[in-house]
Structure formats: structure tokens, C-alpha cells
N, C-alpha and C positions, 0 to 999 in steps of 0.2 A: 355726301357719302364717299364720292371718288377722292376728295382729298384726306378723308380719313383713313381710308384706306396706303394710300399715297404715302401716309407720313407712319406707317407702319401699325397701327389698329390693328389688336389680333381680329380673326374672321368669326364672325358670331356677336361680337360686343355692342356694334351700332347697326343696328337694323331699322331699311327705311321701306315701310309701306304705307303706297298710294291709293286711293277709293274714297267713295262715299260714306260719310260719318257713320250713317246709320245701318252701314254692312259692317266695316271695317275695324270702326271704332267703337263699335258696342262689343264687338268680339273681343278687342283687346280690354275693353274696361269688365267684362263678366271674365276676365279669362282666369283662374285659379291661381298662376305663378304669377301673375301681373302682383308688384307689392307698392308701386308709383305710380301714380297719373299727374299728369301736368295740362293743362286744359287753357287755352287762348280762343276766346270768340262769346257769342251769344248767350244773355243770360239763359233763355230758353234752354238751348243745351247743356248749357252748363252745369243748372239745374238738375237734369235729368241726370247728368256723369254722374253729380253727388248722390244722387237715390241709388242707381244701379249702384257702384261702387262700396256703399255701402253695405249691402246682400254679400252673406258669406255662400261662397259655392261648393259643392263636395270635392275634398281632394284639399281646398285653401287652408294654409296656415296662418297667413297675417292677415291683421286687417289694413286694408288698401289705404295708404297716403292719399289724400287726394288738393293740389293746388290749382285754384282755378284764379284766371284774369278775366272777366268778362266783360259787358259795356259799358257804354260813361256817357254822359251829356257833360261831357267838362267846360266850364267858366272861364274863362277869362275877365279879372276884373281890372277898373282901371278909375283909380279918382283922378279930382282937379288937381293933383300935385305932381301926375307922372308925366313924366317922359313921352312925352306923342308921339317924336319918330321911330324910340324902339318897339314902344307897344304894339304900334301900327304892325313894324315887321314882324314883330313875335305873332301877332293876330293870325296873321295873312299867312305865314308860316307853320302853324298849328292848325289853323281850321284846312289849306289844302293842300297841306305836305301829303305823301302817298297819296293823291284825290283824297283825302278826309277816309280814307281806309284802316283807321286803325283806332283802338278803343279808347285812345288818347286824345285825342284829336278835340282840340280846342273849339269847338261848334257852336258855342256860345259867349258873343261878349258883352258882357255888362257896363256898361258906359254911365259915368257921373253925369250932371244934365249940362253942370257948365262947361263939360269938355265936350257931348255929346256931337255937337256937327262938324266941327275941327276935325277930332278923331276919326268919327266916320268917311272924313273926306280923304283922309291918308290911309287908312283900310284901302277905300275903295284906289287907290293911286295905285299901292302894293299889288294890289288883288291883280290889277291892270298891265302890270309888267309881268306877271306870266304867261311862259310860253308849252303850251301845249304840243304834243306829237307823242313820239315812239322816245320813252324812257333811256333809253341804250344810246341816246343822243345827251350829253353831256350838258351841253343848253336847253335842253327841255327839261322842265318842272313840273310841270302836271301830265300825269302819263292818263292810259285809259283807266275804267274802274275794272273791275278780275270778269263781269261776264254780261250778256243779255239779262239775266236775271237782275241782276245790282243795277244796271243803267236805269229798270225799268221801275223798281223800287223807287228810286233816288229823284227822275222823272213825275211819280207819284206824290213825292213828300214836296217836291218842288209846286206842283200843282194845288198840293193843299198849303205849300206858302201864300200862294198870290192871294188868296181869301184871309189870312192870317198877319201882311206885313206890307209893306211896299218897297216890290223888285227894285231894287237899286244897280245890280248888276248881273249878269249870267242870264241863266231862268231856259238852255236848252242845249242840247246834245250839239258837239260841232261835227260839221259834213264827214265823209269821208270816211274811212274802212278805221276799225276797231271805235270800240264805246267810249267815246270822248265826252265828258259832262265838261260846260262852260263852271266856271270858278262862278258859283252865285250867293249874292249875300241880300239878305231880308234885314228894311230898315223897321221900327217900330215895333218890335216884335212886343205881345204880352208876356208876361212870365210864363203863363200857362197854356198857351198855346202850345199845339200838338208837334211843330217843328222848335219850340224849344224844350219839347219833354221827352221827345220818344229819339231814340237813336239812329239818325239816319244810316251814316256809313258811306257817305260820300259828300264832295264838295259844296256843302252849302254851311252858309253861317247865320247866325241867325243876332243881329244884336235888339239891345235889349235898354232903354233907357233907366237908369235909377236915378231919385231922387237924391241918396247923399251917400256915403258909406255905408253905412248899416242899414240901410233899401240894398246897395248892390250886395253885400254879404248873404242878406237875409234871401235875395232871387236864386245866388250862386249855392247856395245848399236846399235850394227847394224843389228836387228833383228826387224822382226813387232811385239814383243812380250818386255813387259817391268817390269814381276813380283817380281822378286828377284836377288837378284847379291851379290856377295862380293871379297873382295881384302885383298890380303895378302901381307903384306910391312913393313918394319922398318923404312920405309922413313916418319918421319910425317909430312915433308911437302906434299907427295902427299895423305895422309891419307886426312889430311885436305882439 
């Protein structure tokens, strides 16, 4: 906001208010002059914005815009024809770029069977050269998660991995002041298991053996969730 201001904004045009969703942002999504909403986070919520925003209030003349981004169990998939050391990094890089904080976040990868231990052992290499601390440090790559709450979340989903996969890497918060989760990836994962269905929102990955191509396509759209995905292959007929 200060640099908007900064570069000449008239006063009135960018207004930023802070609070709690369900003070703040319910106010502004009932509000009558409100004619846009743009909405980033939880399907749960998000939900809710399109119900309220919907309801016309006294005083409203339009009906309300409303654009929402919500969560993703997004795929990464990858046959016997790709590229292993890019995929690795693309992996390792989407599952805990922002700690796995954001609705993009590559959280599952779906592995062919004949690349399946290869691959996963360059995951895990990738995974192994991050360096964890305080963000604002230019060689740190995994910062902390945003609060108590999310550590303790994320801690939870990690505990219902271990009955679901076998720990390969991570699997607990590291010492020291602010919420630091270890970079963790679950090998074996089923398709439907709970850490490959439901959205965690932090550093864990979850992969996932298939059987051939159309086993890894058919896991990577079997989710209630359908934000983002991608596939790594030399094949261009299956590209296409």
C-alpha cells in the first residue's frame, strides 16, 4: 500500500484492511457497494463467499462478481520416458516451494513403476539440499509455515501419513524459535489415502506408484479437487 501511494495513487482508490475472515470479510462481501470479490484460500470458505455474495442487500444495485481460487491436491505426473533430473527438481520444487503453502503446490507425485525408485531417490536428494531458517536469508528455501495453528495441522496429517505410507524423509518440526516443518515425503502412498485426498498446506509430498500411463492419469484426476497438474514425458503422443 505505501508504495502505491508512493508512486502517486489517488487516496481512496487502494484500501487495505487487516482482521479476521469472518469479522472483516464477511462485512466486505455483505457490504451493498461491494460490486468485486476476488477470494484466494479454502474451499470451505470460499464456498461460503459464493452463498453470501450472492444475497442481494437493501441499498445493492449489482449483483456481486465473484472470482474464487481455492484448494488443489495437485499431481505431478511423470512416465518412463521423462527427464529424471528435471522432474526431481520440478517435484521438490512445487511440493516445498512456500513450505507447500499455497493452493498450487505439487503435493502429489505419481511415478510410473519403471522409473518409480530411481525417481524417488532424486526426490529424495532434491528434497535433502534444502535449507531451512528465516526466509529474509537469501539461501534459505524453506521458511517457517504462517502460525501454531498450521504447524499443528500439518503435524496431524504427517501422523496420519505414517499409518498410510512409509516415511522416507522429514516426519517433524525442526528445533528452535518459529514453526519450522522438516521437508517430508511419504513413499507408497494409495491413491486414496487421506494425505493423498485432502489438502494439507504444508511440506509434505505424498507419492504414489502407477502402474503405466493411464493408471498415472486416471490417480492424478481422482481427487474432488482439480487446480493444477502437470506431466513429464518425451512421449508426444501422450503429451498431446
Amino acid at each position: 500500500a505505501e508504495i502505491f501511494t508512493e508512486l502517486g495513487l489517488p487516496p481512496g482508490v487502494l484500501n487495505l484492511l487487516t482482521g479476521r475472515g469472518e469479522v472483516v470479510g464477511e462485512a466486505l462481501v455483505d457490504h451493498p457497494q461491494i460490486r468485486f470479490i476476488a477470494f484466494t484460500g479454502s474451499r470451505e470458505v470460499g464456498v461460503r463467499i459464493y452463498e453470501r455474495a450472492a444475497r442481494v442487500h437493501p441499498g445493492q444495485r449489482w449483483l456481486k462478481r465473484v472470482q474464487l481460487e481455492m484448494g488443489g491436491k495437485n499431481a505431478v505426473v511423470v512416465d518412463e520416458t521423462a527427464d529424471l533430473d528435471l522432474a526431481a527438481r520440478a517435484i521438490s520444487a512445487s511440493a516445498f516451494g512456500f513450505q507447500g503453502q499455497k493452493c498450487s503446490a505439487g503435493s502429489r507425485a505419481v511415478i510410473a513403476e519403471p522409473i518409480y525408485d530411481e525417481l524417488v531417490s532424486r526426490i529424495l536428494a532434491q528434497a535433502r539440499q534444502l535449507k531451512a531458517g528465516d526466509p529474509v536469508d537469501p539461501e534459505v528455501n524453506l521458511g517457517p509455515v504462517i502460525d501454531g495453528d498450521a504447524e499443528e495441522k500439518i503435524l496431524d496429517y504427517i501422523q496420519i501419513g505414517r499409518g498410510e505410507g512409509e516415511l522416507l524423509l522429514g516426519g517433524s518440526r525442526r528445533p528452535g524459535a518459529g514453526h519450522l516443518i522438516e521437508p517430508t515425503i511419504f513413499g507408497g502412498v494409495a491413491p486414496d489415502a487421506r494425505i493423498a485426498q485432502e489438502e494439507i498446506f504444508g511440506p509434505v509430498l505424498a507419492v504414489i506408484r502407477a502402474r503405466d500411463f493411464e493408471d498415472g492419469i486416471r490417480i492424478a484426476n481422482g481427487t474432488d479437487y482439480g487446480l493444477t497438474g502437470s506431466y513429464f514425458s518425451r512421449d508426444p503422443q501422450r503429451i498431446a
